[in-house]
N, C-alpha and C positions, 0 to 999 in steps of 0.2 A: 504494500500500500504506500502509494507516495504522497506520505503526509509532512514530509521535513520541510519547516518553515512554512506550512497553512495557519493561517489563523484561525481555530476555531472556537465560538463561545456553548458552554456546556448550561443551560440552567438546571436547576436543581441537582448543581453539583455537590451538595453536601447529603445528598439521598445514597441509597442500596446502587442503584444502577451509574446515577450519575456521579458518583467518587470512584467505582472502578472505572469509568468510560474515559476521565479527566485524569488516571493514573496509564491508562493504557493507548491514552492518544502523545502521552507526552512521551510515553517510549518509543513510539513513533516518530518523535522526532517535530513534534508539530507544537505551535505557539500557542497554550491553550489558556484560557481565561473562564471562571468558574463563577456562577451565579448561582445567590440564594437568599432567599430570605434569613437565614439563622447565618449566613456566611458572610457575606457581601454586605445584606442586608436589601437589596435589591428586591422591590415587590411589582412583580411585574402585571400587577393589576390595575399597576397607575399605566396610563400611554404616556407621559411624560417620564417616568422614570427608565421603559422599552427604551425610548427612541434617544434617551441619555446617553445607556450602554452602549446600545449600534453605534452612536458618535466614537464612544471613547473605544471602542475595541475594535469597530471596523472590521467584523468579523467576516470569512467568507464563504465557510460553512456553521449554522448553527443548529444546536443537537438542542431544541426544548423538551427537556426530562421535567421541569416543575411541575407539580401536581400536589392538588387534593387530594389524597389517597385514602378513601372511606367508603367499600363497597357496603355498610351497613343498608337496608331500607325502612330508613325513615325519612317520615318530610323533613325533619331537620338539617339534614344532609344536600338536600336542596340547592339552596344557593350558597353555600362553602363550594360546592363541586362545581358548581354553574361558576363561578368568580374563578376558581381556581384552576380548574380543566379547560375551561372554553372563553373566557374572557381574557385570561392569559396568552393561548392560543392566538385568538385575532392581534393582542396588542403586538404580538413577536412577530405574525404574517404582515403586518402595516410596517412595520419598522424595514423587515425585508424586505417588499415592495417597493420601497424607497432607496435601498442601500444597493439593490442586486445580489446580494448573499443568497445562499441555496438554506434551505430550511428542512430537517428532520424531526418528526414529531412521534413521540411517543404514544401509540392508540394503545389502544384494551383491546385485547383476546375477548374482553363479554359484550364488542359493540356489534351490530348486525354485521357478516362479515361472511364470504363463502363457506370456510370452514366450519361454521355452527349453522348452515341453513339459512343463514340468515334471521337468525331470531331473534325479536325484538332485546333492545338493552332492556338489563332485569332490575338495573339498580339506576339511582342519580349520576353514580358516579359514569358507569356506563354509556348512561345518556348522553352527559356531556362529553365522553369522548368520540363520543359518533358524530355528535354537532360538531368537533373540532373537527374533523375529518372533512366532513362535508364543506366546511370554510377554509381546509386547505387545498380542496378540489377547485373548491370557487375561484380562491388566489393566483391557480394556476393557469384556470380558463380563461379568466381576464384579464387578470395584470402579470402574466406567463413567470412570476415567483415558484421557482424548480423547488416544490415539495415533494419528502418519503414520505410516508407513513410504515413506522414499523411497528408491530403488535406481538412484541414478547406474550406469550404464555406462563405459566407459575414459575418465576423466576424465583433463585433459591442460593446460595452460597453464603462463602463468608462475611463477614461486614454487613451483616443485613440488621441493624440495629431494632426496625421496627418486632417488636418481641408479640405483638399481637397477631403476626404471620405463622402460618402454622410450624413450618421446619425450626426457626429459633424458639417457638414457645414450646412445643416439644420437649428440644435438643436441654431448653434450659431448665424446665420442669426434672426431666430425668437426670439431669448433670444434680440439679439440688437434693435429689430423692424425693419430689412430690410427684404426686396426680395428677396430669391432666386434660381438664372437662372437655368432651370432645363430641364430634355429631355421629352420626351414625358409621360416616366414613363412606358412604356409597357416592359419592361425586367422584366422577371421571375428572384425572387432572393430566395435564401435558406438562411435566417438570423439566425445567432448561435451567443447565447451569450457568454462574453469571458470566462465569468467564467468555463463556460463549455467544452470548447475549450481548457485550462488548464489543466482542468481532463482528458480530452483524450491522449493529449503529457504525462504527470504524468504515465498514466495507462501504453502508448503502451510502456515507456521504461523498464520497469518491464517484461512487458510479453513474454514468448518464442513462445509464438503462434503466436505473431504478427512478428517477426523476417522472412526477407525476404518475406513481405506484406506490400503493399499499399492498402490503402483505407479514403472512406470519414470521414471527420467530420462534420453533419450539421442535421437537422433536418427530411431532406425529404418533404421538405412542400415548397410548391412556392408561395413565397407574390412578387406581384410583387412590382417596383418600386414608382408605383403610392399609393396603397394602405398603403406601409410603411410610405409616405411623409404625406397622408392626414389621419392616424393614429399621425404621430408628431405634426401637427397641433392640431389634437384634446387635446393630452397629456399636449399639451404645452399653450392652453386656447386661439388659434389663429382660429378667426373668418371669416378670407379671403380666398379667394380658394387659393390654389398651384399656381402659373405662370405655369404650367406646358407648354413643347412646346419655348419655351423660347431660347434652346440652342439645334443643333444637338442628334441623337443620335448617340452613337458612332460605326464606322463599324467592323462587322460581333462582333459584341454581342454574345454570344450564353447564354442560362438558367444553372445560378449555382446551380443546385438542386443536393443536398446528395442523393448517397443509403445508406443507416445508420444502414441494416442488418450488413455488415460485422463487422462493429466497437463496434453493439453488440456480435457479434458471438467471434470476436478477442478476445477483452480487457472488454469488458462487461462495455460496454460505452455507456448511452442513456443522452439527453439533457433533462435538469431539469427546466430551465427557459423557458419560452414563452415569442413570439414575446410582448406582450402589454407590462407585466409586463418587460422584459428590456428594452425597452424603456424609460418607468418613472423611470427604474434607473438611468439612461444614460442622461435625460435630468434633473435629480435633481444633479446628480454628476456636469456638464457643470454649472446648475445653483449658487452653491457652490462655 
């Protein structure tokens, strides 16, 4: 990838995805500039504080990883995900539009999309990433702003601080010796390591094949919820069954499964890690 001496701006570089993607573009070789609200401090809800950053970083590709990350369903969730997911979104495509920088955006696996049939977003948070979507299609159409869309699937690895995700509340519950409350375990899930998930944002901003395409990042393969938990146990030398059942499952769920042709066909993107083996990296890292 020839990224030595690109400028590229990462937001939500202080997140799971966007601190590895801002560790793995500069070993690349590339001039990379990190945005966050808890970092920078940079809220890209304002359009004046957008089109601040574009001035001063003058980026040429940017990688929008910021998000409201809150699949819960409730209405309260609402406009947090609506400001956060899809207002953010337009302020970073307006700035672009204006600068000529190429734009990569972070979708959901849960928004309507080939690989799930196309059915309906199940949550707010969903929602809004489907409306970003559709206003990076629009940018493209009209004001010809060279948008990806990439849509990781359950992404999973080390440094994943948010501990209300399954793999680190898990990994940290049994690392303590507690129990933990868990749903039934029957949702089909497509687990992509981060590493990997890395390589994909790296490759699609490079490529002009991908420009004005969305598509998956994930493996193609459905472990479900259960299998992945009582996989943790094993890894982690835990002899008791799962609680599974414990806690609700959550409504209208639907299967995060990748189709993972295109992102070969695109960017020449395949996953190189396996379900077991990130796992024991993910619970040696938590262990550490």
């Amino acid at each position: 990838m020839e990224w030595r001496g690109r400028r590229a701006l990462v937001t939500g570089a202080s997140g799971f995805i966007g601190a590895h993607l801002v560790r793995r573009l500069a070993e690349l070789g590339a001039d990379v500039h990190g945005a966050s609200r808890t970092g920078s401090g940079h809220d890209l809800r304002d359009p004046g504080a957008v089109e601040g950053l574009f001035a001063a970083v003058r980026p040429e590709v940017v990688f929008h990883l910021a998000s409201e990350v809150n699949g819960a369903r409730d209405v309260s969730v609402v406009r947090p995900t609506l400001e956060g997911n899809l207002k953010t979104a337009v302020n970073v495509l307006t700035a672009a539009a204006g600068s000529g920088c190429r734009v990569v955006l972070a979708g959901s696996s849960e928004e309507p999309r080939p690989g799930n049939g196309h059915t309906p977003a199940p949550s707010p948070y969903a929602m809004a990433k489907a409306a970003a979507t559709g206003y990076a299609e629009l940018y493209h159409r009209l004001w010809n702003v060279p948008c990806t869309i990439v849509r990781p699937t359950m992404v999973y690895g080390p440094g994943q601080r948010d501990t209300a995700k399954l793999v680190p509340y898990v990994t940290l519950a049994l690392t303590r010796g507690e129990k933990p409350r868990l749903t039934s375990g029957s949702k089909l899930v497509d687990w992509v390591y981060i590493d990997d998930v890395v390589e994909a944002f790296a490759l699609a901003g490079l490529s002009e094949r991908a420009v004005g395409q969305a598509f998956d990042v994930g493996t193609g393969t459905k472990v479900s919820v259960r299998e992945a938990v009582e996989l943790l146990y094993r890894i982690a030398g835990e002899e008791s069954a799962p609680p599974f059942g414990t806690v609700p499952d959550r409504l209208l769920d639907v299967p995060q499964v990748a189709d993972p042709e295109p992102a070969r066909e695109l960017i020449g993107w395949r996953p190189l890690v396996g379900l077991e083996d990130g796992l024991r990296r993910t619970v040696a890292w938590y262990r550490r």
